[in-house]
C-alpha positions as CSV (number, residue, x, y, z in Angstrom):
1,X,73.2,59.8,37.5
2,X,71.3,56.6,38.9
3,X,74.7,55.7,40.4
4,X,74.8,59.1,42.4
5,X,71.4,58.9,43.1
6,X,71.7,55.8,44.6
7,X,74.3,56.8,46.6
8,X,72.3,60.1,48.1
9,X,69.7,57.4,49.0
10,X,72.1,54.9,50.8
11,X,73.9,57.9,52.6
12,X,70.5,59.4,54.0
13,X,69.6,55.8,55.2
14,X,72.4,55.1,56.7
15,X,72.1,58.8,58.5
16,X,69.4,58.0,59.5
17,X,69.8,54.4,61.2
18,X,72.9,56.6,62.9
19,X,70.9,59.3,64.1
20,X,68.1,57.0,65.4
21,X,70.5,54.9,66.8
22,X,72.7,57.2,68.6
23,X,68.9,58.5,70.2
24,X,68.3,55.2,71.1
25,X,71.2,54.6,72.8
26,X,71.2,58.5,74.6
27,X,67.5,57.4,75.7
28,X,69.1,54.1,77.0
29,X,71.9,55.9,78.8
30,X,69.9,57.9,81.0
31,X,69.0,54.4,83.1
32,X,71.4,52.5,84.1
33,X,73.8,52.3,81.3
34,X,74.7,55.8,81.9
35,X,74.5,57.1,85.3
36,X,76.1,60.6,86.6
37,X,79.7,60.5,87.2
38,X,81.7,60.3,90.8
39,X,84.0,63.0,91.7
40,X,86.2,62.5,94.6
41,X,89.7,63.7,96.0
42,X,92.4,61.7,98.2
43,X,91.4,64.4,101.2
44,X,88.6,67.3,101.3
45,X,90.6,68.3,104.0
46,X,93.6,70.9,103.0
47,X,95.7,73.8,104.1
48,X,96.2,77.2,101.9
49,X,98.9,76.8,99.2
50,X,98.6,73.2,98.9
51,X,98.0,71.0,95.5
52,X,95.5,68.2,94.8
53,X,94.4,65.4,92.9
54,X,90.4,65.1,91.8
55,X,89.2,62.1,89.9
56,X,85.9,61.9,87.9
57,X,85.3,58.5,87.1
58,X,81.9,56.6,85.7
59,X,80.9,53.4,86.3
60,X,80.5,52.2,82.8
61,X,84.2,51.2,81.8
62,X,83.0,50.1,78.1
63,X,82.2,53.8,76.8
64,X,84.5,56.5,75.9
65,X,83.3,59.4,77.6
66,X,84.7,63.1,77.6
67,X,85.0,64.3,81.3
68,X,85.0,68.3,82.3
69,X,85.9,69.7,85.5
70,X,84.0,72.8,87.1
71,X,84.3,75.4,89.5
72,X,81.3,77.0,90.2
73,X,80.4,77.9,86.3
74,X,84.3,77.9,85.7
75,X,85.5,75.0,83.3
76,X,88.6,74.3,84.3
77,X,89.6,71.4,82.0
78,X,88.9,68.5,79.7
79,X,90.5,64.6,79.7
80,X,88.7,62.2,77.6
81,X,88.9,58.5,78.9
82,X,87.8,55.0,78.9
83,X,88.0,52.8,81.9
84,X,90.0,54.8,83.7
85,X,89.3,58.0,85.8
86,X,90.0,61.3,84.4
87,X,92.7,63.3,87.0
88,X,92.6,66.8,87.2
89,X,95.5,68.7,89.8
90,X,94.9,72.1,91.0
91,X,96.3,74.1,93.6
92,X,94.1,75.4,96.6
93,X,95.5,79.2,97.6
94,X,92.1,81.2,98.3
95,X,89.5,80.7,100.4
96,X,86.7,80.9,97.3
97,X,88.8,77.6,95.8
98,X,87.7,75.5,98.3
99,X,84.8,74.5,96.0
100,X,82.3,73.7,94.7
101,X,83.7,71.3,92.2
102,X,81.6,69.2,89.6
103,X,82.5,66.4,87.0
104,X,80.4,66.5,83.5
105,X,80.5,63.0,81.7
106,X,79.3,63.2,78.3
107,X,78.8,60.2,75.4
108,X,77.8,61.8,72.3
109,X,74.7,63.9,73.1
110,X,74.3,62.6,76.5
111,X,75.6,64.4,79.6
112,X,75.9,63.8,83.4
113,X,76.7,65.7,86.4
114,X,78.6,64.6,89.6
115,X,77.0,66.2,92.5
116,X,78.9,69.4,94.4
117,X,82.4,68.4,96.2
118,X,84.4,70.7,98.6
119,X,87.0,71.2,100.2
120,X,88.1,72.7,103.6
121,X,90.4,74.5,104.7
122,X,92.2,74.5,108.0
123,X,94.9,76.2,109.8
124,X,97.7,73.8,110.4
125,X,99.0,73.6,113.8
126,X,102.2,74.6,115.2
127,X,104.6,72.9,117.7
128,X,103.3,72.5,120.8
129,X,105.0,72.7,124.2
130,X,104.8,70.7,126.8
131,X,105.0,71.5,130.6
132,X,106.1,68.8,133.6
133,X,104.7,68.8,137.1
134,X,106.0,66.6,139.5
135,X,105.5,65.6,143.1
136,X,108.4,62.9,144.3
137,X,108.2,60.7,147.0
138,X,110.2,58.6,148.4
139,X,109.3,55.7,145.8
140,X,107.0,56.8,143.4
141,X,106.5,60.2,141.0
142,X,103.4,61.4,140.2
143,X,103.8,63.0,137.1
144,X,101.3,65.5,135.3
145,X,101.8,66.7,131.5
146,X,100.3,69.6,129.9
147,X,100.4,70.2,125.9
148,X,99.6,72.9,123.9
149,X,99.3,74.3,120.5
150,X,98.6,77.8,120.6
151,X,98.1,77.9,116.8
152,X,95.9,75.6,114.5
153,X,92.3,75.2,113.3
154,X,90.3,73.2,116.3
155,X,89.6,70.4,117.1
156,X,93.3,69.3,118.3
157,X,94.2,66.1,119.1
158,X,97.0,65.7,121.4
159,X,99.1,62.7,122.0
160,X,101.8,61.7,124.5
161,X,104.7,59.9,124.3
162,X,107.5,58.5,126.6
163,X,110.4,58.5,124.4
164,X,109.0,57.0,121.2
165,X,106.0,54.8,122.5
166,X,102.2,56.5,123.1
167,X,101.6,56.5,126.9
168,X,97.9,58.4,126.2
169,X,94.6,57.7,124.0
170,X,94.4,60.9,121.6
171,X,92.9,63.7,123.9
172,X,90.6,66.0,122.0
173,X,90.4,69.9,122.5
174,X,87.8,72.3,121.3
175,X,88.8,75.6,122.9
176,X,92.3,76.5,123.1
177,X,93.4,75.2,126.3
178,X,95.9,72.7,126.7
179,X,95.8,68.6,127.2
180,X,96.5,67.2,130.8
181,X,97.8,63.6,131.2
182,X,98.7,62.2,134.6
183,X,100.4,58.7,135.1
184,X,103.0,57.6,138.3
185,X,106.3,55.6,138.1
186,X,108.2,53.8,140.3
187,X,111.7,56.0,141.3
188,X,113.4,54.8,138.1
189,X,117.1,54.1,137.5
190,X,117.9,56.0,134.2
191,X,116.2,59.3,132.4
192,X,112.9,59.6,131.2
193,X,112.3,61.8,128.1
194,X,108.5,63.0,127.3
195,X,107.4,64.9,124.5
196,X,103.5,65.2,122.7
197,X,101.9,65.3,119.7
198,X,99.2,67.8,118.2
199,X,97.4,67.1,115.3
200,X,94.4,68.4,113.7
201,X,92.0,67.3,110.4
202,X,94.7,68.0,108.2
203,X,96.0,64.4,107.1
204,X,99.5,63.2,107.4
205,X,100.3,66.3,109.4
206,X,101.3,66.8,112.9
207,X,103.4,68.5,115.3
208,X,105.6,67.8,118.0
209,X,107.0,69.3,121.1
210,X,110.3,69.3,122.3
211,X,111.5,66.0,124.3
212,X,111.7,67.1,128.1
213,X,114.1,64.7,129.9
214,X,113.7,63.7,133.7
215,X,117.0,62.9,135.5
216,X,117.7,59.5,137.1
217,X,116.7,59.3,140.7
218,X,118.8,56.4,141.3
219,X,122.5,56.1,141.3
220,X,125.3,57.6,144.1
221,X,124.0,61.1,142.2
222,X,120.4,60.5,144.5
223,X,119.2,64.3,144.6
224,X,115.8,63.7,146.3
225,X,117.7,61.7,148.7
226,X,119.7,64.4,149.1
227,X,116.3,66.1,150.0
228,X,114.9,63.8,151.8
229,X,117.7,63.7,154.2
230,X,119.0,67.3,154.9
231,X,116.2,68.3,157.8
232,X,117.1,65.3,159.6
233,X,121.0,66.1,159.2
234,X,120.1,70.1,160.1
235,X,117.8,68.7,163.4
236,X,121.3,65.9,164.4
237,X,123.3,69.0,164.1
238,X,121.4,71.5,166.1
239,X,121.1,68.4,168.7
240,X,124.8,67.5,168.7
241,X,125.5,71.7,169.6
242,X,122.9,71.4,172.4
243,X,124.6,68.4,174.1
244,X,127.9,70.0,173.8
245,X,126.9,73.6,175.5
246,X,125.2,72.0,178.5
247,X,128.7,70.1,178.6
248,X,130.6,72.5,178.3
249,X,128.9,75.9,180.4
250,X,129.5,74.1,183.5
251,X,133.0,73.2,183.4
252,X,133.7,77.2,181.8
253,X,131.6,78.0,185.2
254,X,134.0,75.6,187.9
255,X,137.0,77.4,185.8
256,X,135.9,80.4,186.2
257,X,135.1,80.3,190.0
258,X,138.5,78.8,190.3
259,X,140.7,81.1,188.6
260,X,138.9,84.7,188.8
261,X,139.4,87.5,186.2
262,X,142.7,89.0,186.5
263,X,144.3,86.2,188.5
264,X,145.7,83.6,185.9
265,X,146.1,79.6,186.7
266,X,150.0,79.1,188.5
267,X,150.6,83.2,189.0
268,X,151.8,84.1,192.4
269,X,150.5,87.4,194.0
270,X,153.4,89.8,195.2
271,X,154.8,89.8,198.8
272,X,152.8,92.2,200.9
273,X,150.7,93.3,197.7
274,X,147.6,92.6,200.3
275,X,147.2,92.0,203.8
276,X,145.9,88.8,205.2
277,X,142.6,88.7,206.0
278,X,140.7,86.3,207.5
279,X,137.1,84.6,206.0
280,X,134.1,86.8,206.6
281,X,130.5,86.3,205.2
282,X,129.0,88.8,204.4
283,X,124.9,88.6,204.4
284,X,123.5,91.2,203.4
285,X,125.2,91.4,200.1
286,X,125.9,87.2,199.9
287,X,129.3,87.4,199.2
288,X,132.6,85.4,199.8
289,X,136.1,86.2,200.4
290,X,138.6,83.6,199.2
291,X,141.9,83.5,201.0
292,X,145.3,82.7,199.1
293,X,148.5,81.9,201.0
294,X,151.9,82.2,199.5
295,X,154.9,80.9,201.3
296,X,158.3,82.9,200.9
297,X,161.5,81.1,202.1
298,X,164.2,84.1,203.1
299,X,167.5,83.3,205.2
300,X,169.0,85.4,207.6
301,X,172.0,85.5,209.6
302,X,173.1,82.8,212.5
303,X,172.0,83.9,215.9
304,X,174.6,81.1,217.6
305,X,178.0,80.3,216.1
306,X,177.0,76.9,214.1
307,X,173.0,77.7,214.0
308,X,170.6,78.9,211.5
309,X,167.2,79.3,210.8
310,X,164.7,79.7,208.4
311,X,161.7,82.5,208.1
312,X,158.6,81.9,207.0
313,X,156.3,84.9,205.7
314,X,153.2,84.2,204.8
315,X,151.6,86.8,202.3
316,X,147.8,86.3,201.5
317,X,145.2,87.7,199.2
318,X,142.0,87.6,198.7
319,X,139.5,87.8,196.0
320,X,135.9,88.3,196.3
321,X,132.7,86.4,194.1
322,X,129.4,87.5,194.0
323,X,126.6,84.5,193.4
């Protein structure tokens, strides 16, 4: 009896030290021993449909303390730890999941709160395209780029790149119009390939354009030679049929004073087809008559026994030009 007795009394006492103690301790938690928890995330930046990592951690790594995630009033889990952070992985679909989040930390009667964390959500951008203006000379291009993303949360960043190496600081957008660049190059020898970059608040995400590729400018393949050098080769031409025409016209003229239409170069007129004339200028209508002789050999009979003789006929024509 005096043995259970005894035990009631060392029980109680022993309650009671407990009790008091674990007040004590509650009472010293809420200083510095004990202060609210940290709730934090790799990102609070995220896109619909993907998943993420919260940690509640506490800076006392000597208690054992029983963390609980919320969502508004929603519990949404509980990890016990000591030391180490407590990791919770959700998924972020809807727009109403983007927070807010808090962390309770709890040591036997004793609770803290984090304070609020959310997240937000952003469009992710598509693949822009990129647009080439250039104006060639005959050593240099001037070369501008334009890049746009016509999909995307804003602000957009937009990068360019000459094959794989950044030629442009990060241009930011906050309307939806597109990124100009403009740089200038020396006529090169071999291709040059641009493409760009658009990236917004999401992290590790971007998107790129396709690679536009310049042709070489040097080379027996010279195309703005080519250019460069076809009104000057058009002008020669022109130039070269000039000089021959004014060559030409006046010895066509000379021939065709010399041998009139319908008398060819070495035909001989008929006998008696005209009758000789003789030269006459005519004034009032300032013409000429040019005479033609032809000579026709024709034998006839011996007038004397061991004589002959030759006649000569003469048959003329004329032609007349007008000036």
């Amino acid at each position: 009896m005096w043995r259970h007795l005894n035990r009631l009394l060392l029980w109680s006492v022993f309650s009671s030290v407990t009790c008091r103690k674990a007040v004590l301790d509650c009472e010293a938690m809420k200083t510095d021993e004990f202060p609210s928890p940290c709730l934090d995330s790799k990102t609070n930046v995220v896109m619909k449909g993907q998943n993420v990592s919260m940690f509640c951690s506490h800076k006392n790594k000597s208690l054992q303390i029983t963390y609980s995630l919320f969502r508004h009033k929603t519990h949404l889990g509980t990890q016990n730890g000591k030391g180490e952070p407590a990791i919770f992985n959700l998924s972020i679909t809807e727009a109403h999941e983007s927070g807010p989040y808090k962390c309770k930390a709890q040591v036997y009667s004793c609770s803290k709160y984090s304070r609020d964390f959310n997240f937000t959500i952003v469009d992710p951008v598509t693949a822009p395209v990129l647009n080439i203006m250039v104006i060639q000379t005959e050593t240099h291009r001037h070369i501008t780029l334009h890049c746009l993303s016509v999909n995307g949360s804003l602000p957009i960043n937009y990068t360019f790149f000459e094959k794989h190496i950044a030629i442009s600081p990060a241009i930011s957008k906050y309307d939806r119009e597109s990124a100009e660049f403009k740089l200038t190059r020396k006529n090169p020898g071999e291709e040059e390939e641009y493409r760009c970059e658009a990236k917004n608040r999401l992290p590790d995400y971007a998107a790129y354009s396709q690679t536009v590729t310049m042709p070489s400018t040097g080379g027996d393949s010279c195309p703005f030679c080519l250019k460069l050098l076809l009104p000057g080769l058009l002008l020669l031409l022109l130039v070269i049929i000039l000089i021959l025409a004014l060559w030409i016209l006046p010895k066509y003229k000379s021939l065709y004073h010399r041998f009139p239409m319908g008398l060819e170069e070495g035909s001989v007129p008929e006998v008696g087809s005209r009758p000789c004339v003789s030269t006459a200028q005519d004034e009032a209508e300032h013409s000429q008559e040019l005479q033609y002789a032809t000579p026709v050999f024709q034998e006839v009979a011996p007038r004397q026994q061991g004589e002959s003789c030759v006649l000569i006929k003469l048959d003329m024509s004329y032609s007349e030009l007008n000036f």
